[in-house]
N, CA, C and O atoms as a MOPAC input file, in Angstrom:
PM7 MOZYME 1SCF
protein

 N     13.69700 1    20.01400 1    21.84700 1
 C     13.35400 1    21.39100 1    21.64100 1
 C     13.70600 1    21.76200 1    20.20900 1
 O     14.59300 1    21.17600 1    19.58900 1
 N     13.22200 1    22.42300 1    19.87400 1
 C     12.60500 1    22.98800 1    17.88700 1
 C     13.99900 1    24.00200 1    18.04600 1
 O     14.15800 1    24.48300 1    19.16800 1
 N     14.94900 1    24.32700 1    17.05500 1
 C     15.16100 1    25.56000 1    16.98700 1
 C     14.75800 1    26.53400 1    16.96400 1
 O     13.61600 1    26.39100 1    16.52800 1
 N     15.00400 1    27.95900 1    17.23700 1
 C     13.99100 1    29.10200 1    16.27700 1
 C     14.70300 1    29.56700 1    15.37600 1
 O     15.82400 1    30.01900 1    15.61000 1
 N     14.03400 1    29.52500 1    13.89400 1
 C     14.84500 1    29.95900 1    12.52100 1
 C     15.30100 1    31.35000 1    13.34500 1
 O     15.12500 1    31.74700 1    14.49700 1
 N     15.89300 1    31.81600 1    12.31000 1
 C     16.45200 1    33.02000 1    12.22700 1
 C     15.83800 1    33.91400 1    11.60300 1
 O     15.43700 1    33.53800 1    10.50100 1
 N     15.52200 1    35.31600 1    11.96700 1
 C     14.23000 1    36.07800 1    11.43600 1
 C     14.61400 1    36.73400 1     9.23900 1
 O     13.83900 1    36.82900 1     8.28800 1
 N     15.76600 1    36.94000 1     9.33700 1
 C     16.79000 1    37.11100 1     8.03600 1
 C     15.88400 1    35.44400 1     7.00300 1
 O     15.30800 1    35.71700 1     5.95000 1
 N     15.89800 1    34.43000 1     7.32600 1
 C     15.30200 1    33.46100 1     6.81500 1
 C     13.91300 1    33.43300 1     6.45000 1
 O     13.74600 1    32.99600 1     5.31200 1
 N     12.85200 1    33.76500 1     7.06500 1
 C     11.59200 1    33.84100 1     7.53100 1
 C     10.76300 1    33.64600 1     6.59300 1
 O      9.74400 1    33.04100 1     6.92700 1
 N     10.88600 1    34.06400 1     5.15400 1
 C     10.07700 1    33.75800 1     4.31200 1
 C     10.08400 1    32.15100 1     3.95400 1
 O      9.09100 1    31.62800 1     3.44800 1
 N     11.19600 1    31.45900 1     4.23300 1
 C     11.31500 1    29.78000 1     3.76400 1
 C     10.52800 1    29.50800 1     4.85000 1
 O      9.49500 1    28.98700 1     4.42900 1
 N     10.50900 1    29.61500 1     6.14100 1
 C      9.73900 1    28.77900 1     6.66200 1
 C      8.50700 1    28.03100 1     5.83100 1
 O      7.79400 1    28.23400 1     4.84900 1
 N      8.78000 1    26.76900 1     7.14000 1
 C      7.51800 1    25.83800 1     6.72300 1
 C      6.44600 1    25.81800 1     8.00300 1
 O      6.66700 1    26.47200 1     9.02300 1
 N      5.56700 1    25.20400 1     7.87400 1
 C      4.64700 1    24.52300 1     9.04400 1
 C      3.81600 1    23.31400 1     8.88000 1
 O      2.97900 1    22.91800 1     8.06900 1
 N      4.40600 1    22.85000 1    10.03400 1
 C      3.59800 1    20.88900 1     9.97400 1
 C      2.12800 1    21.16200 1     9.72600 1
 O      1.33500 1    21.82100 1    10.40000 1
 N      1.99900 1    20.66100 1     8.87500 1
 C      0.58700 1    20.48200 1     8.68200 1
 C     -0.72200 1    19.77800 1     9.80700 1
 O     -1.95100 1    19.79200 1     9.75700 1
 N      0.49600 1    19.07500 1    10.98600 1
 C     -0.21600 1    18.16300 1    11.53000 1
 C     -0.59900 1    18.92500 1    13.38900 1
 O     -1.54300 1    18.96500 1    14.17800 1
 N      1.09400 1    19.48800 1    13.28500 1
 C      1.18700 1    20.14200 1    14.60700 1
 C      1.70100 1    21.50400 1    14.87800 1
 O      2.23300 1    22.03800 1    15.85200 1
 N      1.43400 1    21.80400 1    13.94100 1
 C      1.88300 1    23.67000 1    13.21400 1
 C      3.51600 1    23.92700 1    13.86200 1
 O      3.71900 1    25.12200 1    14.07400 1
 N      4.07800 1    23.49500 1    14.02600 1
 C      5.49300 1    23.98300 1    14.42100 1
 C      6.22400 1    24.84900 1    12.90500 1
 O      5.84500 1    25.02400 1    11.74700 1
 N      7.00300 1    25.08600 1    13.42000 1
 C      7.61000 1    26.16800 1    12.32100 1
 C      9.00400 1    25.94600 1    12.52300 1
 O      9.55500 1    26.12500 1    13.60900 1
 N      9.72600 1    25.46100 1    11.22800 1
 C     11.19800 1    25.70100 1    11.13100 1
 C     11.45700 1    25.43800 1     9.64300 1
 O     10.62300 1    25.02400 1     8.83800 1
 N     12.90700 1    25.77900 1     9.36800 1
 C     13.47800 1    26.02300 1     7.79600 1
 C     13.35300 1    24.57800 1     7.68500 1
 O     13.64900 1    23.79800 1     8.59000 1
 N     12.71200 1    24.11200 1     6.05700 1
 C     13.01800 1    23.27600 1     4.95300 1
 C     14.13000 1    22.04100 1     5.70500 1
 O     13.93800 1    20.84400 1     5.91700 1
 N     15.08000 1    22.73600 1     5.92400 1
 C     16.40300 1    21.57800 1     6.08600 1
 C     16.14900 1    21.43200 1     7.55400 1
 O     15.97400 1    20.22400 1     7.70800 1
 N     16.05600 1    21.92400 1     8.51100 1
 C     15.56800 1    21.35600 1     9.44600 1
 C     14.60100 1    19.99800 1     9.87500 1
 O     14.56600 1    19.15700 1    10.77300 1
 N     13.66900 1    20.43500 1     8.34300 1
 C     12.73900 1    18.78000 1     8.56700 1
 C     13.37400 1    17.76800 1     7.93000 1
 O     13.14500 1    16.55900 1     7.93900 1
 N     14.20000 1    18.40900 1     7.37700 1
 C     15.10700 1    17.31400 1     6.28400 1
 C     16.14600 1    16.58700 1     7.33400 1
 O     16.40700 1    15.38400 1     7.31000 1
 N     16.71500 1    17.58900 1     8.30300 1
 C     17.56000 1    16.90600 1     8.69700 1
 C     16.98000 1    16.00900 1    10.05500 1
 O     17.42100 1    14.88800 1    10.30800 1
 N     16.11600 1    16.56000 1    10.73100 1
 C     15.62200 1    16.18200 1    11.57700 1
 C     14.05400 1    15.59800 1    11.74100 1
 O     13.66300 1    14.81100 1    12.60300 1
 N     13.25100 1    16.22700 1    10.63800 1
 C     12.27900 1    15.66900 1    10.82200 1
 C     11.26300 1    16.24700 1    11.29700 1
 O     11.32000 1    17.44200 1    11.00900 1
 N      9.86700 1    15.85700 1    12.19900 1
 C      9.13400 1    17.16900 1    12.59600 1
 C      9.36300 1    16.14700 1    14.57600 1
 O      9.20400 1    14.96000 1    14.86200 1
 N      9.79000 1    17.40900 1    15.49000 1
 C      9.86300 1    16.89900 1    16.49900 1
 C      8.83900 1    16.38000 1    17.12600 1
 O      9.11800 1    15.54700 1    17.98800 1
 N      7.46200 1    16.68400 1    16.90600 1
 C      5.92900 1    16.51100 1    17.38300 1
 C      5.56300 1    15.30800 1    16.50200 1
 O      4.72000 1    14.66200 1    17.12400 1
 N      5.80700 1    14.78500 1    15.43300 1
 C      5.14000 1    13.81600 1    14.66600 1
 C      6.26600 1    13.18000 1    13.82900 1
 O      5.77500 1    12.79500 1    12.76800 1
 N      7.34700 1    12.96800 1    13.88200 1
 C      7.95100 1    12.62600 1    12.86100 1
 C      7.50700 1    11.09500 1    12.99900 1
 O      7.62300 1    10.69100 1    11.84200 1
 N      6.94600 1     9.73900 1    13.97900 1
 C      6.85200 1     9.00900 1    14.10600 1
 C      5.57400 1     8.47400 1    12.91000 1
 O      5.29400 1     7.37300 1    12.43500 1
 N      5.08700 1     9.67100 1    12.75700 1
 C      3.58800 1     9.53700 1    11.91600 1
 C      4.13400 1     9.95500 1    10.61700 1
 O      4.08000 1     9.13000 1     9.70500 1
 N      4.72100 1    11.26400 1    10.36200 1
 C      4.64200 1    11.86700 1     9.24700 1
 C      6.19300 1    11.53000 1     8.32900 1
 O      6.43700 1    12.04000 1     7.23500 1
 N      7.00000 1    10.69400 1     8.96700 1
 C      8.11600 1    10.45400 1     8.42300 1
 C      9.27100 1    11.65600 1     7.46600 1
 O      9.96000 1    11.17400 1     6.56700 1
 N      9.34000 1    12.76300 1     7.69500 1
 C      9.58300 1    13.83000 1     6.85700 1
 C     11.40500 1    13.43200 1     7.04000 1
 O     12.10900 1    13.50900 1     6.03300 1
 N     11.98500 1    13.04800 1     8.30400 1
 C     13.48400 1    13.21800 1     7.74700 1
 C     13.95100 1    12.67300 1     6.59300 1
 O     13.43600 1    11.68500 1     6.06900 1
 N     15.00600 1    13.32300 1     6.11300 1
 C     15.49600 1    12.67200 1     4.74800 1
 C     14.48100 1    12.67700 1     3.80900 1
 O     14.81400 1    11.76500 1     3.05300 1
 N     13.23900 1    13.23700 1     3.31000 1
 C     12.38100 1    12.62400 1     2.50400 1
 C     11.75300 1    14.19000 1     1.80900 1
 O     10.61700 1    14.54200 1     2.12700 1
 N     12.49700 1    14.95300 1     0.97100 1
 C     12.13600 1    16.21200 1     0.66300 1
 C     10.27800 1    16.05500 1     0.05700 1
 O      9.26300 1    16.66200 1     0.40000 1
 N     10.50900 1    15.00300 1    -0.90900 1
 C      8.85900 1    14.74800 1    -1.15200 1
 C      7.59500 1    14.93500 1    -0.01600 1
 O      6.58100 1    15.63300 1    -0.04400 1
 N      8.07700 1    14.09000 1     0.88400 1
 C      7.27700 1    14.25400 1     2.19000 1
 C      7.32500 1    15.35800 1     3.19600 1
 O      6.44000 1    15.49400 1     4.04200 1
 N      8.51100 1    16.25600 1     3.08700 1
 C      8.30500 1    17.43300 1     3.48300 1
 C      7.59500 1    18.33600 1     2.55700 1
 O      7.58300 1    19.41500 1     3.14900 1
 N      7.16500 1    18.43800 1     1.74300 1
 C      6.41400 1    19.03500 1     0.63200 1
 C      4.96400 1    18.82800 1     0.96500 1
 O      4.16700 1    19.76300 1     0.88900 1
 N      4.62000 1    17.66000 1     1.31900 1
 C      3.42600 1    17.29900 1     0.94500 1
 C      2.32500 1    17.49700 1     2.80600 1
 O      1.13200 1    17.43700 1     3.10200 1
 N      3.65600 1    17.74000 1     3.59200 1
 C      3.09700 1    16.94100 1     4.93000 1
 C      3.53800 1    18.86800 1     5.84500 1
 O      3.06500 1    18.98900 1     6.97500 1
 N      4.40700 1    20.17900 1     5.25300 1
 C      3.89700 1    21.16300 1     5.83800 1
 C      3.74000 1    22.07600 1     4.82300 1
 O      3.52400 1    21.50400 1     3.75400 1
 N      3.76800 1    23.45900 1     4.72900 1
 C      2.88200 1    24.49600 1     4.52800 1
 C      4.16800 1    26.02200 1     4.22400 1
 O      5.17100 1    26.15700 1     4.92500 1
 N      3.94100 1    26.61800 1     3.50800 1
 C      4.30500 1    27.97500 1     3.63200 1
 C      2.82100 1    28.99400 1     3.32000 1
 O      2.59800 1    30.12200 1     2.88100 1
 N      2.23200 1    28.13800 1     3.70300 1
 C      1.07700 1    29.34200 1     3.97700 1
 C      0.39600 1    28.87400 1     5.28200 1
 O     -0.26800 1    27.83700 1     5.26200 1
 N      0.55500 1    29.71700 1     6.60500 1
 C     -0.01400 1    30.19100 1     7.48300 1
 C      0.11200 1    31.74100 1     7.95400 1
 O      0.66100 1    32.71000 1     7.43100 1
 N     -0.80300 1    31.53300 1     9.45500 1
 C     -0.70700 1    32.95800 1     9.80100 1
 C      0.08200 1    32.87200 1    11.12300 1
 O      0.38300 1    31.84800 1    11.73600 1
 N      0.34400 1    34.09100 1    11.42400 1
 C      1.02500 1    34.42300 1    12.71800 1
 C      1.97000 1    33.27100 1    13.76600 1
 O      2.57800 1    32.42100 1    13.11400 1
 N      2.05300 1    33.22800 1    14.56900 1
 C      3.81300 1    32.97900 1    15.12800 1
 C      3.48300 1    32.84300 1    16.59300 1
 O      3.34700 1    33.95900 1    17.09400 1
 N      3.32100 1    31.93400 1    17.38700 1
 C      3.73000 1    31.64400 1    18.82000 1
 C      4.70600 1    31.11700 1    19.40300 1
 O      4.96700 1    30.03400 1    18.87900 1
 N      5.49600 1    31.41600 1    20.39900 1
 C      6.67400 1    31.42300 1    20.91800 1
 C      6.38200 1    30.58700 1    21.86800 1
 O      5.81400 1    31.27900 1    22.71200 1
 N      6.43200 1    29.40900 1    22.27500 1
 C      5.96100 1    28.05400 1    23.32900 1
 C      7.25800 1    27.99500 1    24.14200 1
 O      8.10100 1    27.21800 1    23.69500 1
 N      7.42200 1    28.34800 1    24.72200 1
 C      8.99700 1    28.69800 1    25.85900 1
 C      8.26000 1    27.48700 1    27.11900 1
 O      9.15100 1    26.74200 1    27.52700 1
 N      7.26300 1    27.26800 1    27.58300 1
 C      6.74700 1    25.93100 1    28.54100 1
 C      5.10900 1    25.47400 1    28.28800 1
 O      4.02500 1    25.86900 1    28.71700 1
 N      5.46200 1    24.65700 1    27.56100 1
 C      3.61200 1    24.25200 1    26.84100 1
 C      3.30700 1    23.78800 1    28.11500 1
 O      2.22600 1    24.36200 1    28.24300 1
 N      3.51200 1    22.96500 1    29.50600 1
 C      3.05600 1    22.83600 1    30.50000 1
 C      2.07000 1    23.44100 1    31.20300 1
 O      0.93100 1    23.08300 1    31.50100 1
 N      2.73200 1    24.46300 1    31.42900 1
 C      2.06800 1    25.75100 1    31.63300 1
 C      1.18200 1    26.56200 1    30.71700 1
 O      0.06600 1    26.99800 1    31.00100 1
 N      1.89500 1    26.71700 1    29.47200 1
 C      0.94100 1    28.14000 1    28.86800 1
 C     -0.56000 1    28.06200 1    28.65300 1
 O     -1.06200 1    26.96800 1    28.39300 1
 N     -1.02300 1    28.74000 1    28.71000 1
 C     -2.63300 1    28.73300 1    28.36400 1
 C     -2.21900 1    28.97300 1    26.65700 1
 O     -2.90100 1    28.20900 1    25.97300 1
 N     -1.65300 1    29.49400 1    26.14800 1
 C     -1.87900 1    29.35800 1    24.75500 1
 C     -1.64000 1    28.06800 1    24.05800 1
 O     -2.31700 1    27.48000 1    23.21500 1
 N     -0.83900 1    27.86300 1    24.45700 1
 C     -0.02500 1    26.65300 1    23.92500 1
 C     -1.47900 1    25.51500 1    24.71300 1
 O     -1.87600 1    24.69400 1    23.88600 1
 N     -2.28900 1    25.41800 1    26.25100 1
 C     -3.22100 1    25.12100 1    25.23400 1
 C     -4.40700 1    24.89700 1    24.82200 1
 O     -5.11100 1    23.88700 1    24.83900 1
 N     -4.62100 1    26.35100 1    24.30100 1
 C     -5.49600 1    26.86600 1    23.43400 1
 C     -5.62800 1    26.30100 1    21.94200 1
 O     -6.48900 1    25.76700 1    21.24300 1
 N     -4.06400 1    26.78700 1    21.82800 1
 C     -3.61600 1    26.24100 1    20.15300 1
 C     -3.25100 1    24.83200 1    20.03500 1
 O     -2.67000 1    24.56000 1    18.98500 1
 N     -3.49400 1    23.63100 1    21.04900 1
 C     -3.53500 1    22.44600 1    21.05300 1
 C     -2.12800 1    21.62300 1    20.60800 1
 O     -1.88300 1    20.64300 1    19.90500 1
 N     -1.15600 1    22.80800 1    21.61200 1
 C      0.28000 1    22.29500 1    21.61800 1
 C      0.95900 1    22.25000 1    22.79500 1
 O      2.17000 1    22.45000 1    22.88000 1
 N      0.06300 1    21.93400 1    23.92900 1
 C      0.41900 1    21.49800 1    25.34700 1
 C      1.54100 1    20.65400 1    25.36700 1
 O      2.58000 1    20.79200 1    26.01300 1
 N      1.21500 1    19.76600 1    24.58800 1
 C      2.44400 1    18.11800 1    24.62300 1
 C      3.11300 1    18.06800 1    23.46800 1
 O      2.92400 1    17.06700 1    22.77600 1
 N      4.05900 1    19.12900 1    22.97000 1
 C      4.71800 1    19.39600 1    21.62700 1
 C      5.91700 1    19.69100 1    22.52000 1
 O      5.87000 1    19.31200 1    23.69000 1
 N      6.66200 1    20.13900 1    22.20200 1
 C      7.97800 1    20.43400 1    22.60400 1
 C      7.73500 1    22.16400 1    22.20200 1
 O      6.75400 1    22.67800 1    21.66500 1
 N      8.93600 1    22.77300 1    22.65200 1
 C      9.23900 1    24.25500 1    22.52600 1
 C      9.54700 1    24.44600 1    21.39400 1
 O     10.26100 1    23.72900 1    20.69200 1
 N      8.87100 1    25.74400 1    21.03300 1
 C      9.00300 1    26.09500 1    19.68300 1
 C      8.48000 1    26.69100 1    19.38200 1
 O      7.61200 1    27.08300 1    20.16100 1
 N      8.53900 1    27.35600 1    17.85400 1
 C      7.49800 1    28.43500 1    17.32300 1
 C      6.04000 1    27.41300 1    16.58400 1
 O      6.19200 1    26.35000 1    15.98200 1
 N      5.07500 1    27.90900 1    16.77700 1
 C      4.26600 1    27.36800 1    16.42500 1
 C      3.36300 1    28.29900 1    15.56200 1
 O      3.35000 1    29.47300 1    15.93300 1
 N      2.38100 1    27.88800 1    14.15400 1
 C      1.89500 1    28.48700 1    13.82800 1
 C      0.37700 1    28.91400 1    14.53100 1
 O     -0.10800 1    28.13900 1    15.35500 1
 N     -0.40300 1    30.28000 1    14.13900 1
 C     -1.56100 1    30.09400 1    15.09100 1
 C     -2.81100 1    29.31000 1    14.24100 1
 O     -3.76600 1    28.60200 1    14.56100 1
 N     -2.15900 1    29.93700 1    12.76600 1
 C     -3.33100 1    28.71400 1    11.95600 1
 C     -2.40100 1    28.66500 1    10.67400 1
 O     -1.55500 1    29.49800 1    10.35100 1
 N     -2.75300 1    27.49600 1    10.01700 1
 C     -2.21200 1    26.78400 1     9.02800 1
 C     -3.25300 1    26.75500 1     7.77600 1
 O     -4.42700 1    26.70200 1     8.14100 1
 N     -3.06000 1    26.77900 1     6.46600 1
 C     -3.27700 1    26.52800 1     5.63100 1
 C     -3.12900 1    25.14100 1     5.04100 1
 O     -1.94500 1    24.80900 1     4.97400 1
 N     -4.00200 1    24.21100 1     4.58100 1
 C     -4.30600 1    22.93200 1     4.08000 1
 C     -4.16300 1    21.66800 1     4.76400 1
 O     -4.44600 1    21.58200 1     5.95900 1
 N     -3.82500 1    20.87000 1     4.22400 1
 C     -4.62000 1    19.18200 1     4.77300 1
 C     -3.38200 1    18.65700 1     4.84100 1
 O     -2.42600 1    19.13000 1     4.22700 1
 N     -3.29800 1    17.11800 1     5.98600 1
 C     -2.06000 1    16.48000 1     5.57000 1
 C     -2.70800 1    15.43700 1     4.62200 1
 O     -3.91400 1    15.24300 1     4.47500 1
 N     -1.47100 1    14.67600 1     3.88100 1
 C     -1.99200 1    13.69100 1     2.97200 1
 C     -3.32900 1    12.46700 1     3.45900 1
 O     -3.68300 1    12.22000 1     4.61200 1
 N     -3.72900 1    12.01900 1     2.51600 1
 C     -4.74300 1    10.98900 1     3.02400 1
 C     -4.38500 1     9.55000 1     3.78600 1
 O     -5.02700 1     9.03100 1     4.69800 1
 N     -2.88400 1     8.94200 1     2.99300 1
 C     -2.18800 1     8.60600 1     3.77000 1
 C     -2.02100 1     8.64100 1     4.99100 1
 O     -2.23400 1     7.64900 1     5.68800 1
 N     -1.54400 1     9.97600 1     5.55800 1
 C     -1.51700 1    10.26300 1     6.88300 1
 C     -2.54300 1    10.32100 1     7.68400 1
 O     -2.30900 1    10.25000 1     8.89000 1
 N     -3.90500 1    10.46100 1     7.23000 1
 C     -4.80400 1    10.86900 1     7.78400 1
 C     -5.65600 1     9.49500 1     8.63500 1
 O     -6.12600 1     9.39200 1     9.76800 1
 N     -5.55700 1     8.45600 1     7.32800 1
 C     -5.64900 1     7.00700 1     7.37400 1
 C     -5.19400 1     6.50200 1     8.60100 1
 O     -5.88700 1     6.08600 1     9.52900 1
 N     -3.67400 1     6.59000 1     8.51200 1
 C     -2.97500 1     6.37800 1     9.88700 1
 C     -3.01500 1     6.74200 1    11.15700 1
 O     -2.85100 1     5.91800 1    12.05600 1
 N     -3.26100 1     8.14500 1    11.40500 1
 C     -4.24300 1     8.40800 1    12.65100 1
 C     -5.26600 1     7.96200 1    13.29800 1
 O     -5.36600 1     8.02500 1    14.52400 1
 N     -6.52400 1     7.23600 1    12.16100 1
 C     -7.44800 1     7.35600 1    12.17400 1
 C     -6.99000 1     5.68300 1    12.34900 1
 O     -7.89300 1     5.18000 1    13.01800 1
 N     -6.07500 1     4.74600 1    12.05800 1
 C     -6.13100 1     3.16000 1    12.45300 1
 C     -5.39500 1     3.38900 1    13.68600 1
 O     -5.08200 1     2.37300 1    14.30700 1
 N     -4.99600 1     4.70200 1    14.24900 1
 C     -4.17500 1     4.51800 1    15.60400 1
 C     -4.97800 1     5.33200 1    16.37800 1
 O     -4.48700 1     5.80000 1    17.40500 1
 N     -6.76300 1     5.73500 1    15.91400 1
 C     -7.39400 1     6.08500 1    16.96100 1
 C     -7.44800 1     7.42100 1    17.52800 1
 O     -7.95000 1     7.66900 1    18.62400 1
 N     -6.82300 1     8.42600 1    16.61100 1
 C     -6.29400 1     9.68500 1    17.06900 1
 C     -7.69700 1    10.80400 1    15.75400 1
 O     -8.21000 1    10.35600 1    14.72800 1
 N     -7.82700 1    11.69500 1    16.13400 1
 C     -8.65800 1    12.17300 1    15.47400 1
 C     -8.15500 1    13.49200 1    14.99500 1
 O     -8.00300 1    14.51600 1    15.66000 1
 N     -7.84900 1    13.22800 1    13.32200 1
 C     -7.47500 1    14.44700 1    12.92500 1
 C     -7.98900 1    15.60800 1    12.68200 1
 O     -8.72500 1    15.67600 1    11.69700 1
 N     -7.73100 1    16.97900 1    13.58400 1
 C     -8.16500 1    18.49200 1    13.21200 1
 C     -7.01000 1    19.36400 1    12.66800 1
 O     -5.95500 1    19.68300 1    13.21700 1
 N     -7.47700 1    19.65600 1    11.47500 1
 C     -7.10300 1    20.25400 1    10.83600 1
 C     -6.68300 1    21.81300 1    11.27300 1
 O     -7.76000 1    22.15600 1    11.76100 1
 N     -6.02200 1    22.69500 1    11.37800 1
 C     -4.57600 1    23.59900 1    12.19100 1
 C     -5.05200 1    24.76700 1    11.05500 1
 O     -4.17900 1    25.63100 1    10.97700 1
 N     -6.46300 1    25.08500 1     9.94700 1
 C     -6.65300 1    25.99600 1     9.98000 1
 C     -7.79400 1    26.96500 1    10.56300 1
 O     -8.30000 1    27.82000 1     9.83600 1
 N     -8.24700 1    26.77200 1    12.12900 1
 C     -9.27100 1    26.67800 1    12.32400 1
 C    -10.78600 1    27.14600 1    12.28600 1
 O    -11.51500 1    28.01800 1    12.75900 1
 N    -10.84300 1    25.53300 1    11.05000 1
 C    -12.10300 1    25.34000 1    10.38200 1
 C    -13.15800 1    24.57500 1    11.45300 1
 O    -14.31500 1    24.37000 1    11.08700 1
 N    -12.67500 1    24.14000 1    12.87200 1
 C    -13.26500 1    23.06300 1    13.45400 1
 C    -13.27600 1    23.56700 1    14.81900 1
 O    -13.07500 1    22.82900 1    15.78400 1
 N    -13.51400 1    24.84200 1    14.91600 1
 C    -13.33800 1    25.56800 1    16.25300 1
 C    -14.16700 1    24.68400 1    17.19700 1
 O    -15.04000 1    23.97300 1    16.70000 1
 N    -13.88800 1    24.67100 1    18.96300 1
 C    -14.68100 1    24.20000 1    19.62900 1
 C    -15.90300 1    25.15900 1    20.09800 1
 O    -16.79500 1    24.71300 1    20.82000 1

């Protein structure tokens, strides 16, 4: 389970580029992204937290049981863990990353939605 920053913080937030979650800078630093860190490698790696989330999105969902929620999934975070999630994201993950999805068969959509169903 994601922390939830603290609202006093709010302007540092970040968001995964990959799986829109939302938490402070040092959070991915220390931990990483809980939904992708296997792909996006961000603990310990400030470069790669730079490159891999975002301080530009919009609005804020509160995922208390992605099992259940119809939003959670709507916003295509059914199988994420709890957390704040963004509702849309601003920009791309690296090509790198994108590569890697794409040799493990997974098809990347992009979290600002440009690719509505």
């Amino acid at each position: 389970m994601a922390a939830i920053p603290p609202q006093a913080r709010s302007k540092h937030l970040r968001a995964c580029l990959l799986c829109s979650i939302i938490q402070l800078p040092a959070d991915f630093r220390k931990l990483g992204c809980p939904n992708c860190e296997e792909i996006l490698q961000m603990k310990g790696s400030p470069d790669r937290i730079t490159s891999c989330t975002t301080t530009l999105f919009d609005g804020v969902i509160a995922v208390i049981d992605p099992d259940t929620s119809w939003v959670a999934r709507w916003q295509r975070t059914a199988k994420y863990v709890r957390g704040m999630y963004a509702v849309r994201v601003t920009g791309r993950i690296p090509e790198d990353v994108e590569l890697e999805l794409e040799r493990r068969g997974i098809k990347y959509r992009p979290r600002d939605q440009s690719d509505q169903d």
